[in-house]
N, C-alpha and C positions, 0 to 999 in steps of 0.2 A: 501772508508775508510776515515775516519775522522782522520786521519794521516801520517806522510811522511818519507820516511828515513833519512830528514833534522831537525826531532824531535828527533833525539836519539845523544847520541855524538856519535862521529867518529871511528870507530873501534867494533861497537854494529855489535852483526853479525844476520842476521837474514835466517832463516832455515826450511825447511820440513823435514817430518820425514815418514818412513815407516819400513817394517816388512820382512824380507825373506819368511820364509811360509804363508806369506798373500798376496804376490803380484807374487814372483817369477813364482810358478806350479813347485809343487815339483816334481812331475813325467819327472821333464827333467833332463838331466845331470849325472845323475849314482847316483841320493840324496840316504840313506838308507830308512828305513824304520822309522817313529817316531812315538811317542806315541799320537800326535795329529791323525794319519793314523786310530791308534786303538780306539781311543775315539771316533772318527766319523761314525766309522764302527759298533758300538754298539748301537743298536737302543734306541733310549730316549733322545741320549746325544744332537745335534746339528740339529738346524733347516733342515728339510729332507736331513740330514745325509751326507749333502756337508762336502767336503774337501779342503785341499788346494792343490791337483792333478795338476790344471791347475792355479788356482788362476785369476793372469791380464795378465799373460803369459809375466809376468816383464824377463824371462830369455830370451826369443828373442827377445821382444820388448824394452829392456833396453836404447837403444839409443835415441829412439824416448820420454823417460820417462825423460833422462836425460836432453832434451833438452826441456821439459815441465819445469823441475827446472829453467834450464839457462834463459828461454827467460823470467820467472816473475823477474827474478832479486834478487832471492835468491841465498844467500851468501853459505849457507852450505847444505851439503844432510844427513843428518841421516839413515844410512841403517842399516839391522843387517846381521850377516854372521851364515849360517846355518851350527851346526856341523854335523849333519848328510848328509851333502850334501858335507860336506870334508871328512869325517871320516865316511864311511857307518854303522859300526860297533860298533861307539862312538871310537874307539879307532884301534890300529892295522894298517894296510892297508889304506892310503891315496888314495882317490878319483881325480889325477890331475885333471879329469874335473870341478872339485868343486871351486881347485883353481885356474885353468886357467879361470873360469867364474871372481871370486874378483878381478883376476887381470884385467880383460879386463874392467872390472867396475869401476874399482880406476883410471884404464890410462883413460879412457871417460868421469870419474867428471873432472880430472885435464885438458882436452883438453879443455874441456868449461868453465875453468875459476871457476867452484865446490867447494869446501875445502870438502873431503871425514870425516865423522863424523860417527864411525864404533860404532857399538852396537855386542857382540860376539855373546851375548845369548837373543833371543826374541825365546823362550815358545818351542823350537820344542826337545824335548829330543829323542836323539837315545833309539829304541825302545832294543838295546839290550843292555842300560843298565837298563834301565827302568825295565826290566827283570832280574836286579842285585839289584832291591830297588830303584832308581832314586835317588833322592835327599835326598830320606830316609840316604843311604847307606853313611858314613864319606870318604867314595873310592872316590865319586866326584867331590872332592876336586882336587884329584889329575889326574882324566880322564879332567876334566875340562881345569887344567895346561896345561897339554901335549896337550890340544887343544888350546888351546891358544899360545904358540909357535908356531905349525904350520902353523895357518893361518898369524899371526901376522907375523911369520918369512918371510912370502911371501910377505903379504902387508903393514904391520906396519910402513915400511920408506917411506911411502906416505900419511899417515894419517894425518889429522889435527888434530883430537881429537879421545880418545876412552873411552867405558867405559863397563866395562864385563856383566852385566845383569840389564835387563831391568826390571823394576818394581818388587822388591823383593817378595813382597806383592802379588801379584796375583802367581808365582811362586811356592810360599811354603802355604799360606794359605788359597787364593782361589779354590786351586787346591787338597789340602791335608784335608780342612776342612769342607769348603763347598758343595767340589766336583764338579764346575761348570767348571770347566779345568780340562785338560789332566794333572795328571793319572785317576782322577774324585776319589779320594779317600775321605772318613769322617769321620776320624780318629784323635784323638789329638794328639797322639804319635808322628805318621806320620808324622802331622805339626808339631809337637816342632823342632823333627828333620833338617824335611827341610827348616825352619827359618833359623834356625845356619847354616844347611850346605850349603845354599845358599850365606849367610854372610864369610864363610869358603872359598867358591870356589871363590869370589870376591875376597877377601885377596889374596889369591892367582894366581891369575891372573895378579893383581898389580906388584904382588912381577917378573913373569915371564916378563911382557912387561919394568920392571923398566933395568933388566937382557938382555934385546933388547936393552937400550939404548933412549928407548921409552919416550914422555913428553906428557903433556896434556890429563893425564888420570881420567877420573872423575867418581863418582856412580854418579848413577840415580835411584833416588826414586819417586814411585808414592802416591799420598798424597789426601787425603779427609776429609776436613773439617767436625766435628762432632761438631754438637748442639743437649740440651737438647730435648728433644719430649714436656717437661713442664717446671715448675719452683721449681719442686721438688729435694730434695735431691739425692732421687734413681736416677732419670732421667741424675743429672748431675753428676752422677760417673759412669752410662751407659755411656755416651759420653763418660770420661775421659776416662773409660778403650779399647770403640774401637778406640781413638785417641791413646791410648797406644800399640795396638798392628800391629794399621795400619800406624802410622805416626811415631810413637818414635822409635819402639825397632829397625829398621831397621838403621835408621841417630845414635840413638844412640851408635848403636855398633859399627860403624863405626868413630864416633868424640869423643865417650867417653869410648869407648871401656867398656861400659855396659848394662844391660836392664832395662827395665821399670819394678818397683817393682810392678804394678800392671799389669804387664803381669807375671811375675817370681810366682806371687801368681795362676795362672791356669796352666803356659805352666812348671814352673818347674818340677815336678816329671817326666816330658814324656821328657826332655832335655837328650839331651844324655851324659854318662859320663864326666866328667871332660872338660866342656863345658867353663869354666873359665879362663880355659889356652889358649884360642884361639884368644883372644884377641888382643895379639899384631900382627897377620896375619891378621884379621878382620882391625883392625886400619892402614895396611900400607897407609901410609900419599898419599890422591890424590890429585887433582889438581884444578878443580874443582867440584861444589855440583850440582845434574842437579834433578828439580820438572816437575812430571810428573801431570797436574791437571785439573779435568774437572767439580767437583761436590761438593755437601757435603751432609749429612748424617742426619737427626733427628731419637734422640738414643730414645728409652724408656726401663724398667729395666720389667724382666718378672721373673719368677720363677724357670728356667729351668737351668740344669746345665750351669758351666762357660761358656761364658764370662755373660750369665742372663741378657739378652740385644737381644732388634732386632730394627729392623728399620721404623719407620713407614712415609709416604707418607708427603711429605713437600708442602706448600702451592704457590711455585712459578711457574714460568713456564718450562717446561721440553721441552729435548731434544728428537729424537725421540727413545732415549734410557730409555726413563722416567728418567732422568738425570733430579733436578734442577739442572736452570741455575744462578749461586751464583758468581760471578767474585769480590766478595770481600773477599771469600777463596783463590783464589790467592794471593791477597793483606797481608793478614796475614802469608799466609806459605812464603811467601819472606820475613817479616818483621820477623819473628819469630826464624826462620831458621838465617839469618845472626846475629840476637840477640842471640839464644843459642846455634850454633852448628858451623855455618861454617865461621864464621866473617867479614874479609875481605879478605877472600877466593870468587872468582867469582861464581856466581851462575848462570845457565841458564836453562828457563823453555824449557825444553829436549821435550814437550807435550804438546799441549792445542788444544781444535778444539771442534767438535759436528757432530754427526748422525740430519739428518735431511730427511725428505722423500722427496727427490730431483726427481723432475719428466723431464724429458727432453722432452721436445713440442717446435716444430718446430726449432728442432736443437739449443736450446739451454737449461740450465737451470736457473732458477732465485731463486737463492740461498741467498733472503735478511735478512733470521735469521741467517745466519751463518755469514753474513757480521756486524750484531748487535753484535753479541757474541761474534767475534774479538776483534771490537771497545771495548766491554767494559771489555775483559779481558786485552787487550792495557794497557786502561785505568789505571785498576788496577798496572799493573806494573811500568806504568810511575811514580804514588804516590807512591811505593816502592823506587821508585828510586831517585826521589824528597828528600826523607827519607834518602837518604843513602844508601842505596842496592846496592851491588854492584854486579847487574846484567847486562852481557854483553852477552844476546843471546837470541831470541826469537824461536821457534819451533810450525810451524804447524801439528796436523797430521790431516789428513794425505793427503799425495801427489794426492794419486785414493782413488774410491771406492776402496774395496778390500775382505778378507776373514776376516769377525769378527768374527772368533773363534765359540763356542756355538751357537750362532747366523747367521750363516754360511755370504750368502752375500747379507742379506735385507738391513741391516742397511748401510747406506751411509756417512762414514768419509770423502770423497775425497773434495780436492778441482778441482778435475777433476774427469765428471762422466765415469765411464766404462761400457760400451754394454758388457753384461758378455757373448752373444751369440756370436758377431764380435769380439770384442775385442777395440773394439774403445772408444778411448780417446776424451772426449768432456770438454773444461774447462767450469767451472761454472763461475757463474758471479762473487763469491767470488775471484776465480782464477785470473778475472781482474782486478778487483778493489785493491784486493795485489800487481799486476802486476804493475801497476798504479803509488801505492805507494810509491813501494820499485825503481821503474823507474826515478821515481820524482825527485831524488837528494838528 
């Protein structure tokens, strides 16, 4: 790494990040049933039809993962906590094995020295609400709450940080419009809905852990820089409008307690009633603003109904996700974000990292694009910071290979690879070279 932990000031925490239903194996512990369970099981939907059943087998192997954090020298763990694995039902009847699992996991960050950095909600919706409308339904707002007391009520007084859902964006409109996530709907309705009641059930959340006594509670939004496809007009109001509905209306309604008029011109009529009033829940004041960022987007404008915009293929070099790799989108969403939304409020990139096709030969792997793509999203940040940015956190994801969703478990985020047959944990070279860094001083 072309950097040290003696390059940042004092107090800069630096972090990995992962996923409950992508590393745990939901089939242990007494988890319910989710709607990723159902999406998987549906032929079309996910690369041969894997699930997250076993995952990295993170429920028994937890210790051995935790100690993969401790010994690179990272400061924080980003987990998330699965509701259907507390709440088999979404609601009703408590799963203690659910919770005696977060707990055993909170006491083993803090034995190593950890700072636990909780996420409630990463993608796994109990299938028996799901079965009530999921995000559609204005109810989840309040299933939501009453989950979030519960786990929180158990592990909250050990948390360093929290923040209720993980990337709003893929939640309500990857999921509700384009259908590439569980419930795999493609609907506009759908999504106007589950924008807001996504943004709904976060407010609320706020409002339950402020009610604990709880600090340090932040959103996390994931964010994709859009440029032009040309130098035309159309092309650059393409852009505007999917930076309006993928990067604004979420921050916005949370710092300004509005949306983006050029999302309110498609997603209005399909919002659900008196969606205005929601505002002040939406905006309960957090703590910190956390960007989740890996890409960006060249927009061009097409003729088809709203948003009349798609994406066409960018000229740099990609991930093995066909991701460009743009680390001067980061640059801007830190510079942008503390200019219009969050001030000098802390910001920390909650996400950053790359798939890459990591081959493990002769027991190890040689992971040098991924150590490039650190360095130069680093990079990025540090001139954020240089600037004034008052960013105080860095976040890899992710810890292992793991379960990518759609994508089941080709694509390789880890910075430790996993034998999905054994189960074994091999750190990559990225893994060391982090190790290195953050060792350094």
């Amino acid at each position: 790494m072309q950097f040290t932990r003696s390059d940042f000031p004092e107090g800069f925490q630096f972090g990995v990040a992962t996923s409950a239903y992508q590393i745990e194996g939901h089939a242990f512990g007494g988890a319910g049933a989710t709607h990723w369970d159902s999406f998987a099981a549906t032929p079309g939907n996910v690369v041969r039809a894997e699930n997250g059943a076993r995952g990295c087998d993170h429920y028994h192997l937890y210790e051995q993962d935790l100690d993969l954090v401790a010994d690179a020298g990272f400061d924080c763990y980003r987990f998330s906590t699965s509701w259907a694995r507390v709440l088999p039902e979404g609601r009703g009847s408590v799963n203690q094995a659910g919770l005696d699992f977060y707990d055993r996991l909170t006491d083993a960050m803090l034995e190593r020295g950890i700072k636990p950095c909780a996420t409630l909600y990463h993608w796994e919706l109990p299938s028996p609400l799901a079965d009530l409308g999921g995000w559609r339904n204005r109810d989840i707002a309040g299933w939501f709450a009453d989950f979030t007391q519960i786990i929180m009520g158990r592990i909250g007084d050990r948390m360093h940080s929290v923040a209720p859902i993980n990337e709003p964006w893929c939640v309500s409109w990857l999921s509700h419009f384009l259908g590439q996530h569980a419930p795999g709907l493609r609907d506009i309705r759908a999504t106007a809905r589950a924008m807001h009641h996504v943004l709904l059930s976060h407010g609320r959340a706020i409002e339950v852990m402020r009610g604990l006594g709880m600090s340090n509670l932040g959103a996390v939004f994931n964010m994709e820089w859009a440029d032009p496809a040309d130098d035309s007009d159309q092309a650059r109001r393409a852009a505007d409008v999917y930076d309006a509905y993928y990067n604004r209306f979420f921050i916005e309604g949370v710092f300004k307690k509005t949306y983006p008029d050029l999302v309110v011109e498609g997603l209005g009529p399909h919002l659900p009633w008196g969606w205005e009033d929601d505002f002040e829940t939406i905006s309960t004041p957090v703590d910190w603003c956390g960007i989740n960022y890996y890409t960006r987007k060249l927009m061009a404008p097409n003729d088809g109904p709203w948003p009349h915009h798609h994406d066409v293929p960018g000229p740099l070099d990609k991930t093995q996700m066909g991701w460009e790799i743009y680390p001067e989108g980061l640059y801007k969403f830190l510079t942008r974000t503390a200019r219009e939304y969050s001030g000098q409020m802390p910001i920390i990139v909650t996400e950053n990292g790359m798939a890459n096709e990591d081959a493990l030969i002769n027991g190890a792997v040689n992971d040098q694009r991924r150590i490039a793509y650190i360095n130069s999203h680093i990079d990025a940040a540090q001139r954020a910071m240089a600037e004034g940015v008052p960013l105080n956190g860095y976040f890899l994801w992710s810890l292992l290979d793991n379960y990518e969703w759609a994508l089941g478990y080709e694509k390789r985020f880890g910075l430790v690879h996993v034998d999905f047959e054994t189960m074994k944990r091999t750190p990559k070279a990225s893994y060391l070279s982090l190790s290195q860094a953050l060792n350094a001083g």
